[in-house]
LOSEPA-663692 format. One line per 8 residues: number of its first residue (from 1); their letters; for each residue x negated, z negated, y negated of C-alpha. Coordinates in steps of 0.05 Angstrom, whole numbers, plus 5000, padded with zeros to 4 digits. Each point is the difference from the previous one (the first is absolute). Example, Ala and Ser with C-alpha at 12.3 -4.5 7.8 and 13.67 -1.06 7.14 Angstrom:
! residues 2
1) AS) 4754,4844,5090 | 4973,5013,4931
//
This chain:
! residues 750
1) XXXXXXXX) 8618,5771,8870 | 5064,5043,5017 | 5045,4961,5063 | 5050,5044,5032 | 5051,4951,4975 | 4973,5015,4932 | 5017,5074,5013 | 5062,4993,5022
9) XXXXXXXX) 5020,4966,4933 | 4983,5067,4959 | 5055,5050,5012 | 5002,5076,4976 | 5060,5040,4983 | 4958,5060,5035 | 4942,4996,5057 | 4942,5014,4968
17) XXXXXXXX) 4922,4986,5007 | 4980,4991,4911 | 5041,5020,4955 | 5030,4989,4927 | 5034,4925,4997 | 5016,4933,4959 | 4979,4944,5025 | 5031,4931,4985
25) XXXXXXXX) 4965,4943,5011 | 5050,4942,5014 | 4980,4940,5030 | 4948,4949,5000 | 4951,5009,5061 | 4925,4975,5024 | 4948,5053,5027 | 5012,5054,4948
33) XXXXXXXX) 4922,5036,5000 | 5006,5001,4911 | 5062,4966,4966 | 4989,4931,5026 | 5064,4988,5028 | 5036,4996,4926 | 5076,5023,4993 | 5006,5064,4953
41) XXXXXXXX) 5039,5066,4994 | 4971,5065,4982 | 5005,5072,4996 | 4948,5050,5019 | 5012,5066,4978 | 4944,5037,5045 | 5001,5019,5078 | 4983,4941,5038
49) XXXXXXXX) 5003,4982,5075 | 5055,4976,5040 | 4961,4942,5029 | 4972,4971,4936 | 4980,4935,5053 | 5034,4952,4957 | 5051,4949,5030 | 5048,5004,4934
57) XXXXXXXX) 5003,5068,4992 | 5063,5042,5017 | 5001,5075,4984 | 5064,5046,4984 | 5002,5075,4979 | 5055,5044,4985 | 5018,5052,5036 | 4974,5073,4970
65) XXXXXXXX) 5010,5073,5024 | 4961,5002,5064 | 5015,4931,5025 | 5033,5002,5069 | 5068,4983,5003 | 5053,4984,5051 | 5063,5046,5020 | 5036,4968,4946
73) XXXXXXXX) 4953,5009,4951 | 4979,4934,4987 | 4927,4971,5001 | 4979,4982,5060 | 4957,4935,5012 | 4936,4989,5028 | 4961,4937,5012 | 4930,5018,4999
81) XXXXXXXX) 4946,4980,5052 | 4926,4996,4994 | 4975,5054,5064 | 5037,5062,4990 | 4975,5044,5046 | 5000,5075,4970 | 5052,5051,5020 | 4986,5051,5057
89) XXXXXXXX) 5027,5073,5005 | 5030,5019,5064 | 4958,5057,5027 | 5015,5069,4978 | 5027,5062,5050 | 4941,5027,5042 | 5006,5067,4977 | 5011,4994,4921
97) XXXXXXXX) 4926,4953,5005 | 4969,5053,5040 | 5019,5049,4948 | 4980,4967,4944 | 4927,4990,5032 | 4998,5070,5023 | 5016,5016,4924 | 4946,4954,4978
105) XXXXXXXX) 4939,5021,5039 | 4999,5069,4954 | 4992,4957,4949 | 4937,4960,5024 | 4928,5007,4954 | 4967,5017,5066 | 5035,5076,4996 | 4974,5046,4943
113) XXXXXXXX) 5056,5009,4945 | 5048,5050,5002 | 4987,5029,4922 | 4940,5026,4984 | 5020,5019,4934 | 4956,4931,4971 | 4917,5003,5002 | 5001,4929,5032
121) XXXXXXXX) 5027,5027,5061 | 4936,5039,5009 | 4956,4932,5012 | 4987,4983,5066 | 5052,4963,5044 | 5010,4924,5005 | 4970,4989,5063 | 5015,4929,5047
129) XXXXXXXX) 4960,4939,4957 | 4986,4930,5017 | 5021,4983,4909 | 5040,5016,4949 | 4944,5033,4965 | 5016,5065,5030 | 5074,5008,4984 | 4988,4982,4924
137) XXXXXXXX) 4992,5073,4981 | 5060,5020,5036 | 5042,4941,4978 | 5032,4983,4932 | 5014,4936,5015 | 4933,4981,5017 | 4968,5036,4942 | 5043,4956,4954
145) XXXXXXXX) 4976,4940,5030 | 4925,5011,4998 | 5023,5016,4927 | 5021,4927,4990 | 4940,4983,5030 | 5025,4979,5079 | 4944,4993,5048 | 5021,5041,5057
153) XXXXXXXX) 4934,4978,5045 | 5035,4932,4998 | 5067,5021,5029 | 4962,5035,5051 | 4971,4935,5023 | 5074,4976,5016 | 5020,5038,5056 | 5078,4989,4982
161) XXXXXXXX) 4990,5027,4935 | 4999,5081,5007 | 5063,4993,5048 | 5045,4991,4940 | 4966,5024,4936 | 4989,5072,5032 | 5074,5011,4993 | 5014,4977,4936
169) XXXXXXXX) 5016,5038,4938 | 4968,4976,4938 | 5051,5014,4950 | 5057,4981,5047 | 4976,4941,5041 | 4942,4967,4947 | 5013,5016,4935 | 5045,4951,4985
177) XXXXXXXX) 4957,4938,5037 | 4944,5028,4945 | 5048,4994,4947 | 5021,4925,5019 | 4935,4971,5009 | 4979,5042,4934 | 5061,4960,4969 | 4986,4937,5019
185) XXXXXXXX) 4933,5002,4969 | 4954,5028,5062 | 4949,5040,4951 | 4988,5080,5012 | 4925,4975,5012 | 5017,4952,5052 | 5061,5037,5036 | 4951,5039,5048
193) XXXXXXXX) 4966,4936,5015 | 5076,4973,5011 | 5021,5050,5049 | 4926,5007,5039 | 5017,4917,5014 | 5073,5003,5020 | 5030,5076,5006 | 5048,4961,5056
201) XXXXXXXX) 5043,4996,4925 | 5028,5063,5021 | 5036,4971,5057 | 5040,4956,4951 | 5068,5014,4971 | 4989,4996,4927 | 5059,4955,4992 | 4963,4954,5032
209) XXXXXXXX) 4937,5002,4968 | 5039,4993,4938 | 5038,4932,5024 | 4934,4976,5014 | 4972,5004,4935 | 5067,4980,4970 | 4995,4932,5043 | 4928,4988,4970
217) XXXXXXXX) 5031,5005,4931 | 5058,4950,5025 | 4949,4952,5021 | 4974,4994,4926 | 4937,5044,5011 | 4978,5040,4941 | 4990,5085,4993 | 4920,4977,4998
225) XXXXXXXX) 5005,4957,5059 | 5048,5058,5034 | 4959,5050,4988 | 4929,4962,5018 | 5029,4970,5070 | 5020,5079,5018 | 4942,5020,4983 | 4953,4959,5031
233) XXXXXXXX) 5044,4996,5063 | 5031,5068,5010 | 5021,4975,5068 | 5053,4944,4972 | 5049,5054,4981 | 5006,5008,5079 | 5022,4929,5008 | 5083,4992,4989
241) XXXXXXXX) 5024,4948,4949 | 5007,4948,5061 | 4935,5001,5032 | 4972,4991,4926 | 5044,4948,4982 | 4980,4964,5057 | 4926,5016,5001 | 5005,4965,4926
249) XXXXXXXX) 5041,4942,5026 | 4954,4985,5050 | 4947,4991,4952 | 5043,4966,4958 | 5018,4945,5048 | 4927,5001,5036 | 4955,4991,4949 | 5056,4960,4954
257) XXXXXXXX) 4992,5051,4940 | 5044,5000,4940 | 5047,5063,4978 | 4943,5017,4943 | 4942,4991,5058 | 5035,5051,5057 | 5007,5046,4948 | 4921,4995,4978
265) XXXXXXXX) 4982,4995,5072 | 5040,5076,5004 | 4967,5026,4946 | 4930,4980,5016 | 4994,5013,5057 | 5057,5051,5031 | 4971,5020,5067 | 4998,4922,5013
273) XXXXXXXX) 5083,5001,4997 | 5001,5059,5060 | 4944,4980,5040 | 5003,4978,5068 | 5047,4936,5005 | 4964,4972,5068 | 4922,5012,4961 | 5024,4954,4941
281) XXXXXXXX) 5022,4948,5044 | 4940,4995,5045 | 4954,5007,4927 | 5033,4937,4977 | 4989,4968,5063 | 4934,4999,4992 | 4999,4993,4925 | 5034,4932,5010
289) XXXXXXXX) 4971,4975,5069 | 4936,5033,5008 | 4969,4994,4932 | 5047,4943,4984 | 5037,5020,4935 | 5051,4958,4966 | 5074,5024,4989 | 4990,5007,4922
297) XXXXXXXX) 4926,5028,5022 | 5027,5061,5039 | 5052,5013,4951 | 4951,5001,4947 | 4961,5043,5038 | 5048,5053,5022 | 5019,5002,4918 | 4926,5002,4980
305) XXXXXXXX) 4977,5057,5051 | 5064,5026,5039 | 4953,5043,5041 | 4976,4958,5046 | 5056,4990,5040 | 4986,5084,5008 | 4929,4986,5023 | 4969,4986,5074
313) XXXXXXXX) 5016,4942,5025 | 4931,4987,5029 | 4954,5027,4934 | 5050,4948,4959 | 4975,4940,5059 | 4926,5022,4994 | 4994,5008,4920 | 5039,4930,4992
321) XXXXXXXX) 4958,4969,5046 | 4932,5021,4975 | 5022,4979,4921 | 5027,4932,5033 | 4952,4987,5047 | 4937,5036,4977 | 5009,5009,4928 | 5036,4929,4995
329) XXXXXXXX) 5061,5028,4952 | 5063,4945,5008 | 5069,5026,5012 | 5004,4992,4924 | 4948,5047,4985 | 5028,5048,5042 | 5066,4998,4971 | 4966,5013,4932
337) XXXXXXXX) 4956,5060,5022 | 5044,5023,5054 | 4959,5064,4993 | 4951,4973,5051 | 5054,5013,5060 | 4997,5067,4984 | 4928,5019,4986 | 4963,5033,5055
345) XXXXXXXX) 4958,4954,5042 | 4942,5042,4986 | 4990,4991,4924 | 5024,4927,5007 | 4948,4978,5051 | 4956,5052,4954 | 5007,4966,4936 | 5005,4927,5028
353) XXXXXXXX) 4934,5013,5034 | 4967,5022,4942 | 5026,4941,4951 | 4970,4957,5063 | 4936,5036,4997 | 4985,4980,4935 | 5039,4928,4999 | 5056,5020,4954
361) XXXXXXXX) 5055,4992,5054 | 5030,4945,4962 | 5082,5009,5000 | 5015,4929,4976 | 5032,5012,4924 | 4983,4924,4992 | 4921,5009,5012 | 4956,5036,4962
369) XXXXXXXX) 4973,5078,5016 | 5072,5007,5021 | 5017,5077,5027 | 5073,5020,4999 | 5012,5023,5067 | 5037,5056,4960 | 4932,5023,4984 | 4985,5015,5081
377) XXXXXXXX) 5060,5051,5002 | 4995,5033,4926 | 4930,5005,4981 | 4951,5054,5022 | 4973,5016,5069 | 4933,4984,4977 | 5011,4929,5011 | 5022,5024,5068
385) XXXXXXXX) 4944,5006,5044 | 4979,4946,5031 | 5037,4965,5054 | 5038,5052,5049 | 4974,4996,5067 | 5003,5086,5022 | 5031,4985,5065 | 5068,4964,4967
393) XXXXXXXX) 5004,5068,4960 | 5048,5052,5022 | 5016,5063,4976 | 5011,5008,4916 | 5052,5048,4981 | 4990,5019,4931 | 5062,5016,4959 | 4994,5028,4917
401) XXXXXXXX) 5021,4951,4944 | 5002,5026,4936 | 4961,4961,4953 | 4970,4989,4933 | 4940,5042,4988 | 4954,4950,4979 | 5010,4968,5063 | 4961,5056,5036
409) XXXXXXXX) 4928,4997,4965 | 4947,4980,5041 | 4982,4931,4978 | 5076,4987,5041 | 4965,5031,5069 | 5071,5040,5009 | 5024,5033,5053 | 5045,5073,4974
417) XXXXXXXX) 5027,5061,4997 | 4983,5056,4943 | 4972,5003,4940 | 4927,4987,4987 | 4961,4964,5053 | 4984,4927,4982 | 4927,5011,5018 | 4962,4932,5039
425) XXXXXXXX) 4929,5015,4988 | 5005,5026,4922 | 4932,5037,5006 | 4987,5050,5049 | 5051,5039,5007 | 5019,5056,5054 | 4968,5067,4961 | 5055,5058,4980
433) XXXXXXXX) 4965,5039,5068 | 5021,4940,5051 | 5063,4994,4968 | 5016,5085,5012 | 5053,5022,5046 | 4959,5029,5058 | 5042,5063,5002 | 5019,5022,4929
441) XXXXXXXX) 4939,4963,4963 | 5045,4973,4938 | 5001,4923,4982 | 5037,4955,5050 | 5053,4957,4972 | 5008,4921,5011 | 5057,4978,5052 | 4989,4933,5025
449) XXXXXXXX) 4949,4941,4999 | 5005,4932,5048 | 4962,4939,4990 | 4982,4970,5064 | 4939,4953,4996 | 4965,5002,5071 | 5008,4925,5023 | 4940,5002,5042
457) XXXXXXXX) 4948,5023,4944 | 5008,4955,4943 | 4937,5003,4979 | 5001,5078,4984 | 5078,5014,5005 | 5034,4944,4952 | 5030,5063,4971 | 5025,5060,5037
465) XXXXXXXX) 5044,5054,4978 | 5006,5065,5035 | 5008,5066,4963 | 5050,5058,5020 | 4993,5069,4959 | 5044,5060,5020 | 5005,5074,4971 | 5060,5009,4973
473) XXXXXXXX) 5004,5084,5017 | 5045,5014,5053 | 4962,5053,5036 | 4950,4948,5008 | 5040,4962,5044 | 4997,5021,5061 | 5028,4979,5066 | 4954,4950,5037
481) XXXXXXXX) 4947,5006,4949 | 4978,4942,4958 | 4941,5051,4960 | 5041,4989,4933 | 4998,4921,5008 | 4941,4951,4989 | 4986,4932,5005 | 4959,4954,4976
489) XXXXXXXX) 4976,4932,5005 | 4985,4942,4947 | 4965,4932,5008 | 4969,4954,4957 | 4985,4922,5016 | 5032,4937,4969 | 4951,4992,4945 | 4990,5077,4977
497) XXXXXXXX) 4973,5035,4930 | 5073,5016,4981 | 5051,4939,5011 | 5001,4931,4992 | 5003,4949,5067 | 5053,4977,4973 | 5080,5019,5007 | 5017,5049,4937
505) XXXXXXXX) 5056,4978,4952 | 5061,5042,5006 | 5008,5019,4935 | 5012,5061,4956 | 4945,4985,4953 | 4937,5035,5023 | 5018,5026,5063 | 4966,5057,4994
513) XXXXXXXX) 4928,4968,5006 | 4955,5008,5038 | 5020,5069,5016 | 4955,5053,5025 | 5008,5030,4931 | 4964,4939,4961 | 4946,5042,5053 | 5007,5069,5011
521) XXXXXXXX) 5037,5060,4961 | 5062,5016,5036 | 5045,5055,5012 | 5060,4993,4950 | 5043,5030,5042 | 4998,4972,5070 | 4946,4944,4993 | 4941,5021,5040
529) XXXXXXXX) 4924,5000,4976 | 5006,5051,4936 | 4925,5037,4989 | 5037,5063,4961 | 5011,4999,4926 | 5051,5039,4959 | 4954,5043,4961 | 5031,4991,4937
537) XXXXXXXX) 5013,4935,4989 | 4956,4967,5044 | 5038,4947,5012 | 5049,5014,5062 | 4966,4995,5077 | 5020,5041,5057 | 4977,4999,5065 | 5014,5071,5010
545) XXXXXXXX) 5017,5070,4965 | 5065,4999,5034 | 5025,4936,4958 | 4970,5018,4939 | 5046,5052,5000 | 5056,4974,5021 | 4995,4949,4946 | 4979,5051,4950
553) XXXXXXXX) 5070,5028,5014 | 5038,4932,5003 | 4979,4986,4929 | 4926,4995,4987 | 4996,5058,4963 | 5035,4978,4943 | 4964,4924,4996 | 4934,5031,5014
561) XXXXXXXX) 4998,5017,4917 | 4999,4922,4994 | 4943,4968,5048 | 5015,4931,4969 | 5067,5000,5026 | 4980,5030,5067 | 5018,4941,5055 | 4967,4982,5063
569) XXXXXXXX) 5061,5016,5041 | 5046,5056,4994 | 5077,4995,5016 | 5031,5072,4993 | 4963,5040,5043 | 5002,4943,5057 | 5071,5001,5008 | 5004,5058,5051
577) XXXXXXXX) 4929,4982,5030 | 4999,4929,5015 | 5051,4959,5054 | 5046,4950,4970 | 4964,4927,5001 | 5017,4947,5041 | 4977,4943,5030 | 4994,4978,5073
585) XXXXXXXX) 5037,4940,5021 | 4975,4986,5073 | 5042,4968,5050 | 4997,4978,5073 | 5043,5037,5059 | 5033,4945,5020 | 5003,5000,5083 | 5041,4945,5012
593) XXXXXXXX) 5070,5024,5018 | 5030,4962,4956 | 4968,5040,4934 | 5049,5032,4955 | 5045,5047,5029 | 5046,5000,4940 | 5023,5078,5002 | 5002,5001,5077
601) XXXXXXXX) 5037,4942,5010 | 5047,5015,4941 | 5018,5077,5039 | 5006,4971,5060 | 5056,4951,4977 | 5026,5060,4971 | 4998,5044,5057 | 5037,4935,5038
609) XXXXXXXX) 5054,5001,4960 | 5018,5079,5006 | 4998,4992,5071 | 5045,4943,4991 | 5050,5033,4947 | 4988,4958,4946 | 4964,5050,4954 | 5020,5073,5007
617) XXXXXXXX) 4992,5066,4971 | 5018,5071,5024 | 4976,5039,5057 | 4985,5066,4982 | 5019,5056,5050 | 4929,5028,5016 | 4999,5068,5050 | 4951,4988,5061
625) XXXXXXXX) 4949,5048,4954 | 5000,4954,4956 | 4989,4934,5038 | 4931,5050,5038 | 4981,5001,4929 | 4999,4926,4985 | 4974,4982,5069 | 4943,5049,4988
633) XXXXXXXX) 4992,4972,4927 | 4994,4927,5034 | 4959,5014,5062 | 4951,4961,5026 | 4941,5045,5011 | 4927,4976,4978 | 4987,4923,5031 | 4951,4985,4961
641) XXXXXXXX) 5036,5023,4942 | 5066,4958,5023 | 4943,4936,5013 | 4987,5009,4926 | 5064,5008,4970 | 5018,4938,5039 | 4944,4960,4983 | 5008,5016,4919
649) XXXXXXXX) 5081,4991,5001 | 4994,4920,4991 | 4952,5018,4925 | 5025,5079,4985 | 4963,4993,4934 | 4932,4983,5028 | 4947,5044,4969 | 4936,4978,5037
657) XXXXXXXX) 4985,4951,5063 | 4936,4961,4994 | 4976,4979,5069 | 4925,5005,5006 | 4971,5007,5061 | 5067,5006,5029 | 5036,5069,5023 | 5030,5052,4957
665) XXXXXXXX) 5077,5014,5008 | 5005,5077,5013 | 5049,5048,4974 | 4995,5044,5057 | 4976,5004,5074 | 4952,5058,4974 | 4935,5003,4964 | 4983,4929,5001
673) XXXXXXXX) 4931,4970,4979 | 4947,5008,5062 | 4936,4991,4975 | 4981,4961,4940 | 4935,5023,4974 | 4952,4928,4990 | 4979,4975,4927 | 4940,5043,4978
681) XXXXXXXX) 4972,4941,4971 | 4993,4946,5043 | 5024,5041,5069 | 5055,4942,5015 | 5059,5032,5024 | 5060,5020,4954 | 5063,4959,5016 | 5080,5010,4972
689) XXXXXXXX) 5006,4959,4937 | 5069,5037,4970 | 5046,5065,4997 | 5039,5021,4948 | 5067,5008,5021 | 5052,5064,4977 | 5055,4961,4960 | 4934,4998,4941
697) XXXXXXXX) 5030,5072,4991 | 5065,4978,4977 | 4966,4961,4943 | 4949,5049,4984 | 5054,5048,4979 | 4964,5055,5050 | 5048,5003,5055 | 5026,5073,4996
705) XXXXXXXX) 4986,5030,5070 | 4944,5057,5002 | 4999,4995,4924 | 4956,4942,4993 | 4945,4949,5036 | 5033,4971,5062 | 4972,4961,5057 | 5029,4961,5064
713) XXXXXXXX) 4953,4947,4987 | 4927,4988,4969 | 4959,4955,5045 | 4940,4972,4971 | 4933,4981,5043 | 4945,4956,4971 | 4930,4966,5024 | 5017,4944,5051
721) XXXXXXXX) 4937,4961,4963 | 5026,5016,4928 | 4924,5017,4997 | 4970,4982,4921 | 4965,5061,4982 | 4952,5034,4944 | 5065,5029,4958 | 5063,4952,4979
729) XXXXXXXX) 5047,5057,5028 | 4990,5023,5072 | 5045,5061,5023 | 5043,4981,5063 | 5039,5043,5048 | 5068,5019,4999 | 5045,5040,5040 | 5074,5033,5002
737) XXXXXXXX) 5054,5003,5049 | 5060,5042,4980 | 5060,5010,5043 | 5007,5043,5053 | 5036,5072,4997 | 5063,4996,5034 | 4966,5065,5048 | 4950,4958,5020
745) XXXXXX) 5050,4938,5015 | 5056,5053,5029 | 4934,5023,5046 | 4987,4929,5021 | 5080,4978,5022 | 5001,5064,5032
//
């Protein structure tokens, strides 16, 4: 929105980038991105930008101690131009820089330290790494970081990361970014979050940051909607006050938006403001001449559900085309359940197929046994089993949602993470001896279920979840050695002793039922079959010695005086035991290359405009030592492991890939899966159906290296057939890849 005639008209008593100044705005103009083109005259008493992109606006400042002046001492004019490329220093003498990184290679981590006086010196030296991990215990900075609750894993994925956060000193170079995003209202729970998105913040002068914000406020946003778009788009304090202004006057002009609407649109939906200029266009190409939108269609749409102008281009085609086409929604309908252009095509087809099946697919309000297509994205997945064709289904990332607990009973057929295990069949459980950790014999704990009814098998495989215990001791988990995880398998057919045929309500009321307690006495502290009783009150279950005592500890001691008051559940002694509860939202890896791209394409503008001057920051001196140290830090070493860090980059969050009877993505070129024993009941062979993927760590709180469970991935194996056999839970196999030692990796580059 800025011309360089535009620029020309703002003129500076001093040359600077952002800085303190009044503006006046003094003349009636058109193309204004927020005040409409109205005459007025006001003062702003915060920072703002010199190129506030509005044609009326002219900008004077005093001069102040600091300012540069001429000979005579008078202010000196500048007229200020939009691509200022950043200053370069002349190189230094030869010999002074040689000195200086002679002096600096005694100083390198690599060396042992010159005073012994401290204990810590004693531990073993850092040696060359491939992450950060390794220098946290050496390095302040870092340790203060993990402390706000950075993940470093994540700037190890970046190689251009490491290069300049090595070098930087916590108090001196970050404390004060901490402090502004803490003042503008970035919570203390969300700042490591904050800084694992965008730590490219520390490249940014903070006068800058601070004119950015301050031009947010100028443009009538409030401290809720300032504080919400930085949050959910860490990445827009990287954009100057131009680009912004003109990102939002784009929108503005292309979607014919009011002043109120750009700032809704902003607040929404952020990441939409930053994202990929060329992507939006070609998105609302084909929302106007593919699918055939009207103008006051699309804009309703981008208001309604801003995100799908973020989405792939060709999943947005195929979804609109099966509701108009197949489904028989009108434009109308679509507008008013926009929700459909952003539902998987999986559960869509799913639920569709299953309405069909039973000759409720009736989406005309104005005819009776009308379904609200809002029902096909927000109901259950049991009404999602019908239709999908297996070959049109690719692989299903799962990410963790967190949810209401009600939500995650059995009668919903949930997919999750943690807590107690929303048993399928409610009678026949796994016995306390198939659920024992094969090494230490104590109880396994719950960590994951997936419900994937087996398309081919109706008649026995309506329902299908699959089972995922894990034992939670550390020395139990072992490299390449799945013995403290088991797996098991549920099925039960469409019409079955425990549910109804039908779709279950989503409501609060009586979620609970049928449970596999309204069946069998359960464990009150992690859920499984319970044939123990407390001895005293005769009341609480167990399914082993080992949780009887640790709830006897966490507070059954004391309620055990009072059987009446002695619950079926137990929270206290839980807390420590049990992973936090979630549940799995599944998603397909988008292969088109137009799928979202948001982060990468967002960096690589970024990285375009250092090399082009427009965004700067300062280049630390770093000795040669020190640049061996990053380069080491950032090498390339495993392929395997650099295929799966590439293949995960596009989804980072993903916590399991569902692709049965597809392949496994590795962790490492070592110890991968050779032979697959066959099913023992039906002698079919065992094929991939899904692998649990590291980040699960993260959000099960267990992530402390060598100090609790840890895996590179979990990869699950179950009967090709799905065979129906004499018990309702049949034991599949799993296995464990971990990464490989660096020795082993050194040994194979060597």
């Amino acid at each position: 929105m800025l011309s360089s005639a535009l620029a020309k008209q703002l003129t500076w008593d001093v040359r600077i980038e952002e800085t303190s100044v009044n503006y006046r705005h003094n003349e009636s103009h058109d193309g204004c991105c927020l005040c409409s083109g109205k005459t007025h005259s006001e003062t702003f008493p915060s920072t703002l930008p010199t190129n506030i992109n509005c044609r009326g606006y002219s900008a004077t400042r005093k001069a102040s101690p600091g300012d540069a002046l001429d000979e005579k001492g008078d202010q000196v004019s500048v007229e200020v131009v939009e691509d200022v490329l950043p200053v370069r220093l002349e190189e230094g003498d030869w010999t002074d820089e040689m000195q200086w990184i002679r002096s600096q290679e005694n100083n390198s981590v690599l060396l042992p330290p010159k005073d012994v006086s401290d204990i810590d010196v004693l531990a073993p030296e850092l040696r060359p790494t491939f992450n950060l991990a390794a220098y946290v215990n050496k390095s302040a900075t870092l340790q203060q970081l993990v402390k706000l609750g950075v993940d470093l894993s994540t700037w190890d994925a970046r190689k251009d990361v490491n290069s300049f956060i090595l070098p930087l000193d916590f108090e001196r170079d970050m404390k004060k970014y901490i402090v502004f995003l803490h003042d503008l209202g970035i919570s203390a729970d969300d700042l490591g979050r904050w800084l694992t998105v965008n730590p490219y913040i520390f490249q940014q002068n903070i006068e800058d940051l601070e004119a950015r914000t301050n031009y947010l406020e100028f443009m009538k946003f409030s401290e809720e909607d300032i504080v919400r778009i930085i949050s959910k788009n860490p990445y827009w304090l990287l954009f100057s006050t131009v680009r912004i202004d003109r990102r939002l006057g784009i929108f503005q002009q292309s979607f014919e938006l009011t002043d109120h609407e750009v700032r809704y649109l902003a607040t929404k939906q952020p990441r939409l403001i930053t994202y990929s200029h060329s992507s939006i266009k070609m998105t609302t190409f084909s929302v106007v001449e593919e699918m055939g939108f009207e103008k006051s269609e699309v804009k309703s749409l981008l208001l309604a559900k801003p995100k799908i102008w973020m989405a792939s281009r060709g999943a947005l085609v195929r979804r609109f085309d099966f509701a108009h086409n197949h489904m028989g929604l009108s434009h109308q309908q679509i507008v008013q359940f926009p929700h459909v252009l952003l539902t998987r095509d999986f559960r869509i087809r799913q639920r569709h197929g299953f309405l069909k099946l039973l000759g409720r697919d009736q989406y005309d309000p104005s005819k009776p046994n009308y379904v609200s297509p809002l029902a096909l994205v927000s109901g259950t997945r049991e009404a999602a089993i019908m239709a999908a064709d297996p070959k049109d289904i690719v692989v299903e990332l799962g990410f963790v949602e967190k949810t209401p607990a009600w939500k995650l009973h059995s009668k919903f057929f949930p997919s999750k993470v943690g807590g107690w295990p929303a048993w399928l069949a409610l009678k026949g459980l796994p016995t306390p001896e198939e659920l024992a950790c094969r090494h230490c014999k104590r109880p396994l704990i719950f960590l994951c279920q997936v419900y994937a009814p087996f398309h081919e098998k109706y008649e026995t495989c309506f329902h299908r979840t699959m089972f995922v215990f894990v034992c939670r001791d550390p020395n139990c988990c072992r490299d390449n050695d799945a013995s403290s995880i088991r797996v098991f398998r549920s099925q039960l057919a469409r019409k079955n002793d425990f549910y109804s045929d039908e779709p279950a309500k989503e409501v609060e009321a009586g979620a609970e039922s049928p449970g596999a307690g309204d069946f069998n006495h359960l464990c009150r502290v992690c859920g499984a079959l319970g044939p123990k009783t407390c001895g005293s009150c005769h009341v609480a279950r167990y399914c082993s010695k080992d949780h009887q005592a640790l709830d006897w500890k966490g507070g059954h001691k004391a309620e055990c005086k009072h059987p009446e008051s002695v619950s079926k559940r137990c929270s206290n002694s839980t807390a420590k035991l049990l992973f936090p509860e979630y549940e799995i939202e599944l998603e397909p890896e988008e292969q088109e290359a137009a799928r979202e791209k948001t982060e990468d394409e967002v960096m690589k503008e970024y990285e375009e405009l250092l090399r082009s001057g427009q965004v700067t920051h300062q280049d630390d001196d770093d000795s040669d030592t020190e640049n061996d140290l990053v380069n080491m830090a950032t090498k390339e070493t495993d392929k395997q492991f650099q295929k799966f860090r590439t293949r995960i980059k596009e989804y980072p969050d993903q916590i399991l890939r569902y692709d049965r009877e597809g392949e496994p993505l590795w962790v490492s070129s070592s110890n991968k899966v050779t032979q697959v024993p066959d099913c023992l009941g039906c002698g079919a062979p065992r094929h991939f159906e899904f692998q649990v993927m590291p980040q699960l760590l993260v959000h099960l709180k267990v992530d402390s290296a060598g100090q609790s469970i840890d895996w590179g991935t979990v990869l699950v194996y179950s009967c090709s057939q799905s065979c129906q056999q004499d018990r309702p839970y049949i034991e599949e196999v799993v296995f464990k890849q971990d990464y490989a030692p660096i020795e082993e990796v050194m040994k194979n580059q060597s």
